[in-house]
N, C-alpha and C positions, 0 to 999 in steps of 0.2 A: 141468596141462601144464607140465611143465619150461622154467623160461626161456633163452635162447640168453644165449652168453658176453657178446656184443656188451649186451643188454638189459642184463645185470646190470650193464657199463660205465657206462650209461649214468644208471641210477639213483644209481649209487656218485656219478658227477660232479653230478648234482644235489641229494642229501646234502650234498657239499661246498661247493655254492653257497646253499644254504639253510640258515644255523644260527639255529634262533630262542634265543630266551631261557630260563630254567631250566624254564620253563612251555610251553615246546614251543608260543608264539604268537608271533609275531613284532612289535617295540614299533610303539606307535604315535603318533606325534607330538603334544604336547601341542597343545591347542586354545586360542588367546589369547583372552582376557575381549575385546566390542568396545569401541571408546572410547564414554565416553560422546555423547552428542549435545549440538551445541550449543545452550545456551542460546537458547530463542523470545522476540526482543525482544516487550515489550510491545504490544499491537492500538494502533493509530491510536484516539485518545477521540472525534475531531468530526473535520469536513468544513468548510473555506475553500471558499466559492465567489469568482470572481476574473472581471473581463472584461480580455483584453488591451488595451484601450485602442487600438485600432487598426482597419481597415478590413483587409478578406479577405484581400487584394492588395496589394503596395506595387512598384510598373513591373509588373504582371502575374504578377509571385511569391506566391505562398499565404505567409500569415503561418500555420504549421500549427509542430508539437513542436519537429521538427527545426530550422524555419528560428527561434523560440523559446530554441533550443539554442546556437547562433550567436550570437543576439543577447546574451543572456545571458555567453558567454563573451566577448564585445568588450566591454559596458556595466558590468560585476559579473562579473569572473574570481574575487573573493573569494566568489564564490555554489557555484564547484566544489567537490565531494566526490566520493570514490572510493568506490565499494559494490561488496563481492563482483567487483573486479577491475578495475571500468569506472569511469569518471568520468564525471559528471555535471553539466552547466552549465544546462541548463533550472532551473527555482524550484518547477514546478508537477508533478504526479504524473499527472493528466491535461489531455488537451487536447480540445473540442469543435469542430469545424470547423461552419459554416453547413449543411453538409448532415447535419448529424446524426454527422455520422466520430464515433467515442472515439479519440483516440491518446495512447499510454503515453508520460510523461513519465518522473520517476522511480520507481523501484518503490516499494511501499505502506510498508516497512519503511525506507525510508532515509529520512533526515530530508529535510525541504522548505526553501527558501528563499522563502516566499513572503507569511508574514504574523509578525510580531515576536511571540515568546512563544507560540507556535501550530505552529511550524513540524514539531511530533510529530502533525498533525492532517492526514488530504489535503489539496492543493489541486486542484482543479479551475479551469480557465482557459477560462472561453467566448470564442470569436473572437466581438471587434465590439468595437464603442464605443457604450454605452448612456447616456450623460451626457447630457443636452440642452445642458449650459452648456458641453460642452468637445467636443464634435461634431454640428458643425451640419448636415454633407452626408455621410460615410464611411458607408458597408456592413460589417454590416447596421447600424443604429441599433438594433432593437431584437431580442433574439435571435428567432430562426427558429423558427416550431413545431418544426421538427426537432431542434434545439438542446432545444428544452425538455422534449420528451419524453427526448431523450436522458439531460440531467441528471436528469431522475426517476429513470428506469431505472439508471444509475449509483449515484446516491443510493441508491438502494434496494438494490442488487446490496452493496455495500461496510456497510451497516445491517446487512443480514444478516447479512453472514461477520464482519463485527468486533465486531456487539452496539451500535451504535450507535444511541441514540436522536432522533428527529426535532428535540428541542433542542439537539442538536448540531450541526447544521447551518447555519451560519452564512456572514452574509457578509461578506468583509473588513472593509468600515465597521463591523462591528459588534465586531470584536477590535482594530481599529488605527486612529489618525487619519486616516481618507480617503474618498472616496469611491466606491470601486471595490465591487461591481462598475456604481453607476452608479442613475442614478432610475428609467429607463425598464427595468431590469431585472425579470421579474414574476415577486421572491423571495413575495410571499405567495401568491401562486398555488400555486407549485412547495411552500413547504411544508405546504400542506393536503393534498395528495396525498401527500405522505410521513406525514402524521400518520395519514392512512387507511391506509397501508400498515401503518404500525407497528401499528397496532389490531389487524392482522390477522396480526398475523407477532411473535409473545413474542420471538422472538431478537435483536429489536432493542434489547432491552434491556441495558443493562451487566449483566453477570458477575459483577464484585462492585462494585455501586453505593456511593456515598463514606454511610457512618453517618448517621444523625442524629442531630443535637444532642439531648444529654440533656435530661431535662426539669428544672424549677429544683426542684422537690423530689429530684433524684437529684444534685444539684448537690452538692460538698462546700462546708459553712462557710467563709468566709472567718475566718482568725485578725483577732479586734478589732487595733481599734490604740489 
């Protein structure tokens, strides 16, 4: 069928608005490399366990992250850090309230302010004063079964994703001169149940565990003197 004047028009004007390349395809925009991704800080190696030293409440206020947060920034402003945008004045990474709560302190990756030379390791902060010698009457005195299941479940949850082993878990007195989280605290309880855990769960293991010492026949000579 013969085409009308008009059609032949119109192909002509869209000819001239399509000129491709000598290859009769039209270019196509190169595709940029992406950037790499940022470097993954190191996993957290252990777990601070920590008691706030305080009763639930102070005039009917919950001592919980936030009010932690506050205090922190009055008592130790030199304690803030900025991560990924936000600043941070809490010390500890999480917080356990008497009823079993978890609340997010700081995140797992930003450094803590909570135990000298440790502060690349969680902390975790149970509400109470478990000391017999420095809380005589304050709630709870000694944590709450809820409390304690909770820190297992914690404990266990952060084992798994970071490769943490059950001797990593520690408690303040045991990395720093003090005695937080307290006598009435019941840490050997809580880590038999992690060490059950870990029996059952390989991924609590570090990733790449630190060497072992050679043995004295791999040892090199010392030069006499």
């Amino acid at each position: 069928m013969l085409l009308g004047i008009g059609a032949l028009a119109a192909i002509a004007v869209g000819a001239r608005a399509f000129r491709p390349g000598r290859s009769g395809v039209a270019p196509v925009a190169p595709v940029l490399p992406s950037p790499p991704p940022a470097p993954q800080p190191p996993a957290p190696p252990g777990i601070v366990l920590h008691s706030s030293s305080s009763p639930a409440t102070v005039h009917g206020v919950p001592i919980d992250a936030a009010r932690l947060d506050r205090i922190h920034q009055r008592d130790h402003p030199d304690w803030a850090i900025t991560y990924e945008g936000k600043t941070y004045y809490i010390g500890y990474h999480y917080v356990i309230l008497p009823d079993g709560t978890i609340q997010k302190g700081r995140p797992d990756f930003c450094p803590g302010a909570h135990a000298r030379k440790h502060n690349d390791w969680i902390g975790i902060c149970v509400i109470g004063a478990f000391s017999a010698k420095n809380n005589p009457h304050w709630w709870p005195h000694v944590p709450t079964d809820a409390q304690v299941r909770s820190v297992v479940s914690l404990c266990e949850e952060l084992m798994s994703k970071y490769h943490i082993p059950p001797s990593q878990v520690k408690r303040h007195r045991d990395v720093n001169g003090t005695y937080c989280p307290g006598g009435r605290f019941p840490y050997r309880d809580i880590l038999a149940e992690l060490e059950l855990y870990a029996a059952m769960h390989p991924e609590c293991q570090p990733v790449n565990p630190p060497a072992a010492p050679a043995p004295p026949s791999a040892l090199p000579a010392r030069n006499p003197r």
